[in-house]
C-alpha positions, -999 to +999 in steps of 0.1 A: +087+273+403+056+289+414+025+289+387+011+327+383-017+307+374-024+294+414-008+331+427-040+343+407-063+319+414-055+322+451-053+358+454-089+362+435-108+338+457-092+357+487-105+391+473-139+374+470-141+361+503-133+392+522-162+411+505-187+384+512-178+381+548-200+396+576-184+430+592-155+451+573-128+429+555-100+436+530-074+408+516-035+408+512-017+388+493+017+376+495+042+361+474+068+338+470+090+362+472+077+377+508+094+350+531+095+369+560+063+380+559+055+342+552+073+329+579+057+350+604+022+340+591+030+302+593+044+308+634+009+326+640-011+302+622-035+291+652-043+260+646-034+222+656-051+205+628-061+202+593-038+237+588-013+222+607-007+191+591-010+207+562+016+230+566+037+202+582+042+187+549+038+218+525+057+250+537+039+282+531+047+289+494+023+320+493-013+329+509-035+353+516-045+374+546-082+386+553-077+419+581-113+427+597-116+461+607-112+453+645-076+436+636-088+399+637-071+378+608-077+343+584-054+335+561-063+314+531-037+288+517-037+263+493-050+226+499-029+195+492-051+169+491-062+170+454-092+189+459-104+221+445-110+248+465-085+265+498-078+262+538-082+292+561-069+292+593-074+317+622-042+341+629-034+345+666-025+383+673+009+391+672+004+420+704-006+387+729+020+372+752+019+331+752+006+333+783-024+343+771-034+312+749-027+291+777-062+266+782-075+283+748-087+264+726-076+264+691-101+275+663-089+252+642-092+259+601-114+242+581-114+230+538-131+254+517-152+252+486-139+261+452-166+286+454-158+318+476-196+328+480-202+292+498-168+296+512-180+330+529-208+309+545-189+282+555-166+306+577-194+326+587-212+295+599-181+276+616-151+293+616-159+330+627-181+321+661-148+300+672-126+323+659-140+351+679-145+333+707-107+322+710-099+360+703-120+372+735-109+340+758-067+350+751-074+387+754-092+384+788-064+361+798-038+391+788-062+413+810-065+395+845-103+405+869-117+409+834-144+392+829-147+371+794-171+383+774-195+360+750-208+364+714-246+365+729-232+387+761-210+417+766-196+414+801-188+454+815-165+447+845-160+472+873-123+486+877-111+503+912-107+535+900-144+534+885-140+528+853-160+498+830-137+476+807-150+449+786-134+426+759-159+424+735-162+392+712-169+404+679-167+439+651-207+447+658-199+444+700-169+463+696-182+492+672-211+500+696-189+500+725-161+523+705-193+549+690-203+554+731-173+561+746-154+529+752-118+536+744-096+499+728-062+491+740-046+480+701-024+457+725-053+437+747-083+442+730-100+459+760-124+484+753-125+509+783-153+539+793-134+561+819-156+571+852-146+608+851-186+614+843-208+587+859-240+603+847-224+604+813-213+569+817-246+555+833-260+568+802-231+551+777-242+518+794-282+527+788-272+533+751-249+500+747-277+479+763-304+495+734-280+491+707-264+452+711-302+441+722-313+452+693-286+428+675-291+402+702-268+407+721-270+411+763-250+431+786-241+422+822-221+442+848-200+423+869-171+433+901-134+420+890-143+397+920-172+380+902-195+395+931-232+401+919-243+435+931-279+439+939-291+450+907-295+488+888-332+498+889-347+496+854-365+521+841-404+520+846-411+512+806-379+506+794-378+500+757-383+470+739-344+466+725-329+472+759-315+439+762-292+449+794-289+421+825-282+441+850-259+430+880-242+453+896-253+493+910-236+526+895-221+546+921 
């Protein structure tokens, strides 16, 4: 029988973890008793690993989810191995085809302390990066002459009827791009800006370029083709956070 004790245990440290992780987190937790929604968890569970073999000889008795605001999923589950603390794993989206993981590498989980403050770093150090890299590598494989975006660089690729798309890696990339404009397909990822105003849109670009600078984070245009325009002239005195690598011309 299952101990409350461990269902409390696991469901607290989960709780913990979510508020102590960077962006907008909340945890779910599911029981015993939720085997489908158990069984669907363990077939999304992307890892080929320490999860894996873990899961390989202990079947998903319950486990906790962690839901970032942008959709991107852990799940924390209990370790085997006679240690205290958890596993988290990455959760591959259910809305991707297989194709899409194809040459993607897993972000395989990794052992957690029994402490969910130093667990919170240990994913924000190790898991998250690869976690959100894998995200943006499958999602630009569902969305063919898009180019793959990076955590230090958001890559704005021309479409033929005008329009910019991007997938960005990460809930800070993908805020600023949603807050000017950039519309997300819940089923790729992509984040879109329509040309029906390219002033307006010139401008969106000009804004995104100020705000990930100022987190860090570069943004480069690029043709589906991978073509390098000649470059967008910058402004005389542009300001310091406008971090935007410009490569190819507005039209």
């Amino acid at each position: 029988m299952h101990d409350l004790e461990d269902s409390e245990r696991l469901a607290s440290y989960a709780d913990v973890l979510a508020g102590e992780l960077p962006g907008t987190w909340t945890s779910t937790y599911h029981l015993p008793e939720d085997k489908d929604d158990l069984a669907d968890l363990t077939d999304r569970i992307w890892d080929l690993d320490l999860v894996a073999q873990a899961l390989a000889e202990h079947p998903l008795g319950h486990a906790a989810v962690l839901t970032r605001s942008d959709g991107a999923q852990l799940a924390v589950l209990d370790r085997h191995d006679g240690q205290d603390g958890f596993l988290i794993a990455a959760v591959a989206p259910r809305a991707l085809p297989d194709e899409a993981y194809r040459g993607v590498s897993e972000p395989n989980g990794i052992a957690l302390a029994d402490d969910p403050f130093l667990g919170a770093e240990q994913v924000a150090g190790d898991l998250l990066g690869r976690y959100d890299s894998a995200l943006a590598q499958a999602r630009h494989n569902a969305a063919p002459g898009i180019h793959p975006s990076r955590p230090d660089q958001v890559v704005l690729t021309w479409q033929s009827d005008g329009a910019l798309a991007a997938v960005p890696v990460g809930e800070t990339a993908a805020a600023v791009l949603t807050d000017n404009g950039f519309v997300k397909d819940e089923q790729t990822g992509v984040h879109t800006l329509a040309a029906d105003d390219t002033r307006a849109q010139a401008r969106a670009v000009y804004r995104i370029g100020q705000q990930l600078g100022a987190q860090g984070i570069t943004v480069a245009l690029q043709h589906p083709s991978g073509r390098i325009a000649p470059a967008v002239t910058a402004p005389t005195n542009p300001p310091a956070t406008a971090a935007v690598t410009r490569t190819a011309r507005f039209r």
